[in-house]
MIZASE-352930 format. One line per field, with one value per residue: residue number from 1; residue in three letters; y, z, x of N, C-alpha, C, O in turn. Coordinates in steps of 0.02 Angstrom, whole numbers, plus 50000, padded with zeros to 5 digits. Layout:
<recs>
n	c(NUM_...)
res	c(ALA_...)
n.py	c(Y_...)
n.pz	c(Z_...)
n.px	c(X_...)
ca.py	c(Y_...)
ca.pz	c(Z_...)
ca.px	c(X_...)
c.py	c(Y_...)
c.pz	c(Z_...)
c.px	c(X_...)
o.py	c(Y_...)
o.pz	c(Z_...)
o.px	c(X_...)
</recs>
This chain:
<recs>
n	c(1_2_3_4_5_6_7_8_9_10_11_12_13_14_15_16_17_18_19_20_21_22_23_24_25_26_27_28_29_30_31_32_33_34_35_36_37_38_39_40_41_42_43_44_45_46_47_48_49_50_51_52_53_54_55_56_57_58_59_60_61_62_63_64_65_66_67_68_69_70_71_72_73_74_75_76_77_78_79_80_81_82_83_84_85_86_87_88_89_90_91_92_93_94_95_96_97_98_99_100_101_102_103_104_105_106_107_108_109_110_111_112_113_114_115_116_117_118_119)
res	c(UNK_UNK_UNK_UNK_UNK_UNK_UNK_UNK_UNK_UNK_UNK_UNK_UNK_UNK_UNK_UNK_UNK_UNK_UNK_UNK_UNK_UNK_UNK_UNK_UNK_UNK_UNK_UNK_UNK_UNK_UNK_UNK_UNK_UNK_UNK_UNK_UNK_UNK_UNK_UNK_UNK_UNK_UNK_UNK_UNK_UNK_UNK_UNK_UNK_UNK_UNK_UNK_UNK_UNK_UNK_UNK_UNK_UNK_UNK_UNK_UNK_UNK_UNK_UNK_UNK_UNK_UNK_UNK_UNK_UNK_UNK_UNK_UNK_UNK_UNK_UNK_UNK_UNK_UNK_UNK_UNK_UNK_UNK_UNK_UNK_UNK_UNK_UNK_UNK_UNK_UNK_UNK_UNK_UNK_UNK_UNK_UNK_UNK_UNK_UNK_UNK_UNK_UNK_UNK_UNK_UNK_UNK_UNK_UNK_UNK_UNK_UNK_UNK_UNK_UNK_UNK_UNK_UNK_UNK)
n.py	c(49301_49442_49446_49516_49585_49617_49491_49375_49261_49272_49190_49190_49268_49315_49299_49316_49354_49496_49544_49531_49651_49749_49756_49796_49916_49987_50028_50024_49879_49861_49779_49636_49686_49670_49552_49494_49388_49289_49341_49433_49320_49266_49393_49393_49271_49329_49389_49525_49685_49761_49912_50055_50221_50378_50509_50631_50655_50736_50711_50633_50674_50581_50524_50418_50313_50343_50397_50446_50420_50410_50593_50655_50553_50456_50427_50320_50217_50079_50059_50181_50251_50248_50272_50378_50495_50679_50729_50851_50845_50797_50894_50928_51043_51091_50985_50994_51113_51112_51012_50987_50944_50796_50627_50450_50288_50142_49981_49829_49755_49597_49469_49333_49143_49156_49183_49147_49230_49293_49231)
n.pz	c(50099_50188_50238_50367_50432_50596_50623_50564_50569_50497_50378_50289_50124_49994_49905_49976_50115_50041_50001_50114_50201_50147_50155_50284_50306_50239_50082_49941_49822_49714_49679_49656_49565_49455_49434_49552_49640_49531_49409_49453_49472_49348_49277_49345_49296_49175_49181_49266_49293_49405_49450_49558_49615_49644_49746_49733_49814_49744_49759_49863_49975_50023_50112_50151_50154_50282_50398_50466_50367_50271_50287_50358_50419_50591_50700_50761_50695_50583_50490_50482_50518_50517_50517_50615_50547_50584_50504_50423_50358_50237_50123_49946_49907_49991_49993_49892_49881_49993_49988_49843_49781_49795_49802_49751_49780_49751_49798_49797_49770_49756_49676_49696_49763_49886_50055_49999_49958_50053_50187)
n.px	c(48864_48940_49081_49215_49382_49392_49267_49321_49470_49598_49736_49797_49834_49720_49573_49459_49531_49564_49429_49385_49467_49436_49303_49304_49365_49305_49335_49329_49302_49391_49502_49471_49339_49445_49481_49564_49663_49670_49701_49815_49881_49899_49941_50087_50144_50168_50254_50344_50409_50508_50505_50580_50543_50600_50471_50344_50191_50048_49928_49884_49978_50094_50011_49935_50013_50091_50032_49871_49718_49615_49628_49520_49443_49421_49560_49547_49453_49472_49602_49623_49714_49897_50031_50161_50170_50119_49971_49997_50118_50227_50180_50198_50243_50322_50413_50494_50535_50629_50708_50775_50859_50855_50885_50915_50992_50970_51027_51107_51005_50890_50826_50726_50669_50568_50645_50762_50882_50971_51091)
ca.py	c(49336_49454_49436_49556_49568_49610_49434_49344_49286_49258_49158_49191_49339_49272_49341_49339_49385_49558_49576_49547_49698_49822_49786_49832_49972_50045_50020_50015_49832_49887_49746_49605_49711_49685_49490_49462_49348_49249_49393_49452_49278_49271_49420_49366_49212_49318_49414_49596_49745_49810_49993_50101_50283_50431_50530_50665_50647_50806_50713_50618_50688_50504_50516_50345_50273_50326_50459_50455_50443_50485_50649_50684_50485_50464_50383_50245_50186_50022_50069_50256_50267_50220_50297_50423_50560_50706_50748_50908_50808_50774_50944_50919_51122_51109_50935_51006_51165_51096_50943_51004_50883_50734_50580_50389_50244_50085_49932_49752_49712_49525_49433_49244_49121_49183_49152_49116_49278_49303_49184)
ca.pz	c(50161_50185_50326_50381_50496_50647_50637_50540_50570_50410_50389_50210_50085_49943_49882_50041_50160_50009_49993_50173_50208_50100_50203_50360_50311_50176_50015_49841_49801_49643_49657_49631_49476_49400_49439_49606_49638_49491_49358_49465_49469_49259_49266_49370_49266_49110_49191_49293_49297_49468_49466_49603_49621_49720_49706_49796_49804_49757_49781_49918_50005_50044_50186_50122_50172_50353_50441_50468_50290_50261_50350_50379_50469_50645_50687_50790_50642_50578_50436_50458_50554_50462_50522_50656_50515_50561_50429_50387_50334_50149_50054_49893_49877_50036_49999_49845_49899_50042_49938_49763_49739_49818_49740_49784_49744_49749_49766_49836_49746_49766_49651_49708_49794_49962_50086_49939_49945_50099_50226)
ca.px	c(48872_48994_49142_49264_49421_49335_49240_49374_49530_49644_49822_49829_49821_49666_49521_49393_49553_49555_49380_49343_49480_49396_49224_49302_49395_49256_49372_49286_49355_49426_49560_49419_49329_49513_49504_49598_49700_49684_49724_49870_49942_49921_50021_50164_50159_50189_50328_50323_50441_50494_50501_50569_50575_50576_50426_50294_50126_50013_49856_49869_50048_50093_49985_49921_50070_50124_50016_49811_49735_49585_49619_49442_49426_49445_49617_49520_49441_49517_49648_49654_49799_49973_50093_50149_50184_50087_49951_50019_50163_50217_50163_50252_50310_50388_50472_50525_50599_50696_50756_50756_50919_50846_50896_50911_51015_50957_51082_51083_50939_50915_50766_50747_50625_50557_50708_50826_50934_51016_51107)
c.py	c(49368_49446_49505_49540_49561_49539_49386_49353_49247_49248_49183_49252_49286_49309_49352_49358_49468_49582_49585_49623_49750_49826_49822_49908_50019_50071_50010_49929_49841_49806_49675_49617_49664_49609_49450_49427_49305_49306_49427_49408_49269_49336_49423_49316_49247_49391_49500_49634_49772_49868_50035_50166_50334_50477_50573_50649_50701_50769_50685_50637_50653_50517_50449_50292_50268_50377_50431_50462_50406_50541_50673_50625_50496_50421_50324_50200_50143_50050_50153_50267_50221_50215_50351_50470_50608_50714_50824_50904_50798_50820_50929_50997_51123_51040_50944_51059_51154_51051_50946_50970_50830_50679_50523_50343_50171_50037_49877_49731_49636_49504_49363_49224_49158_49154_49124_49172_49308_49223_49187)
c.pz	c(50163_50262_50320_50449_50537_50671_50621_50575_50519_50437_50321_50167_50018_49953_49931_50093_50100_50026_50075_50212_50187_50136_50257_50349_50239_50118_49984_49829_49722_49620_49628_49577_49422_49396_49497_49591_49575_49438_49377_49448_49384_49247_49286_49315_49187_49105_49207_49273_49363_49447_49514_49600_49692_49678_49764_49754_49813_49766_49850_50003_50046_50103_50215_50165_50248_50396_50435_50407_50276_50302_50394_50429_50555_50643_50730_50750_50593_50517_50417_50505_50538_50455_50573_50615_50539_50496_50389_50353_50240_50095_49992_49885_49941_50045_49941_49832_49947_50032_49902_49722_49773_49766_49766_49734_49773_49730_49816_49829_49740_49746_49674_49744_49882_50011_50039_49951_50005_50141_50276)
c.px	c(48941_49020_49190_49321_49424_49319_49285_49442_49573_49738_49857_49802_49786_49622_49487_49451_49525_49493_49353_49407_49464_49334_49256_49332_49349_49273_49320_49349_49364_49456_49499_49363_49371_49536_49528_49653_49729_49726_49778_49919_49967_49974_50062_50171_50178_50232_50317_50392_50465_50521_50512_50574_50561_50518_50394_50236_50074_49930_49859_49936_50065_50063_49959_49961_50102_50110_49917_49789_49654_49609_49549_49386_49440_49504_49604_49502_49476_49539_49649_49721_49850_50019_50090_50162_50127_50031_49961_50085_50165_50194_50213_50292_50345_50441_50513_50575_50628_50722_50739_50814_50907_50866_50904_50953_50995_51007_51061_51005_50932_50837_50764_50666_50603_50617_50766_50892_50948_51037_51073)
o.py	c(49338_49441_49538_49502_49509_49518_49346_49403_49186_49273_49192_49279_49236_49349_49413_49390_49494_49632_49628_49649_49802_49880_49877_49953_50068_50121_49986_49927_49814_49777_49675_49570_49633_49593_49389_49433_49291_49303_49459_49421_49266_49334_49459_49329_49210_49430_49535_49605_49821_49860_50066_50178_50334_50485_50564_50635_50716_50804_50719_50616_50669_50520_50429_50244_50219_50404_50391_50503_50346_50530_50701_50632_50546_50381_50281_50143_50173_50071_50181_50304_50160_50181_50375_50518_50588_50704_50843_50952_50794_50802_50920_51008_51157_51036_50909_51061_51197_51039_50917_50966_50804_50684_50532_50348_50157_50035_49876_49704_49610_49516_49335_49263_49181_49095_49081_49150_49366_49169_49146)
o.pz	c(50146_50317_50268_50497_50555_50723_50667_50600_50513_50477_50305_50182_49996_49999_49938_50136_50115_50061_50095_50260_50215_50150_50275_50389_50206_50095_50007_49829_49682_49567_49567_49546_49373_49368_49500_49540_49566_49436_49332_49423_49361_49220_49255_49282_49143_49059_49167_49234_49378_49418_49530_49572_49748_49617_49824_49695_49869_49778_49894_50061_50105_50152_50273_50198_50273_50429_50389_50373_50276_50362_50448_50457_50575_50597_50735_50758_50557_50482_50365_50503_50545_50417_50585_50653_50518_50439_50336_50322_50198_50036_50005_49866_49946_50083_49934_49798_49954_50068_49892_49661_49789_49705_49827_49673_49829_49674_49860_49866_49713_49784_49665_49752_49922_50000_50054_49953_50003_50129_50322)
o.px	c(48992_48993_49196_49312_49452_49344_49295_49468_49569_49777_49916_49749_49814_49621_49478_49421_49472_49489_49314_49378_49481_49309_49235_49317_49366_49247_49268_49411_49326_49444_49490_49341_49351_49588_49521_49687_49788_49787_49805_49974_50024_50029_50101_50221_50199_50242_50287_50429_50430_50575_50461_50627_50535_50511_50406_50228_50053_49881_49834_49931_50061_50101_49960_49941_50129_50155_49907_49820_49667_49606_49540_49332_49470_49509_49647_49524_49515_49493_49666_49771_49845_50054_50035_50172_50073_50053_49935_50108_50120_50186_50272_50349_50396_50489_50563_50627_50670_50770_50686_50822_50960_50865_50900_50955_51016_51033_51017_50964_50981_50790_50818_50619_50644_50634_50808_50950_50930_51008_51080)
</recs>
């Protein structure tokens, strides 16, 4: 039987909180194909990479991230709304020609146990 958020209510991030967020919000569970939980934790356990950068997005023009996303969803609809960005927000040729020297520095990076790295 499947569950979702809606009916559920979840304390902890694990495979039926994931899979039951993809029912409600009409995700392809991809991440459960790829193993879940378990196959993420084997690869923490055999050591990750963090990676930050700066970046635009020509397919989806982070809309993903902090504006309505599908565009074509309603913004009532549980997990389309994300952000107050406009969705005309985020073209890459106009974030590229009005910050074509963008750049970022990253510092006070701090790796440790959860609550380990600050006072």
């Amino acid at each position: 039987m499947s569950t979702n958020l809606r009916t559920t209510q979840y304390n902890v991030v694990n495979d039926a909180f994931c899979a039951a967020a993809k029912t409600t919000f009409g995700d392809n569970n991809d991440f459960a194909r790829k193993g879940g939980m378990k196959r993420m934790g084997d690869a923490m356990n055999e050591g990750l990479v963090l990676v930050m950068s700066l970046w635009d997005d020509h397919a989806a023009h982070m809309l993903w991230l902090d504006s309505n996303y599908p565009t074509n969803a309603s913004a009532s609809t549980p997990g389309v709304s994300r952000g107050p960005c406009p969705t005309t927000s985020g073209v890459p040729a106009d974030v590229e020609r009005n910050f074509p020297n963008a750049n970022v520095k990253f510092s006070n990076v701090k790796v440790g146990t959860i609550g380990s790295t600050y006072k």
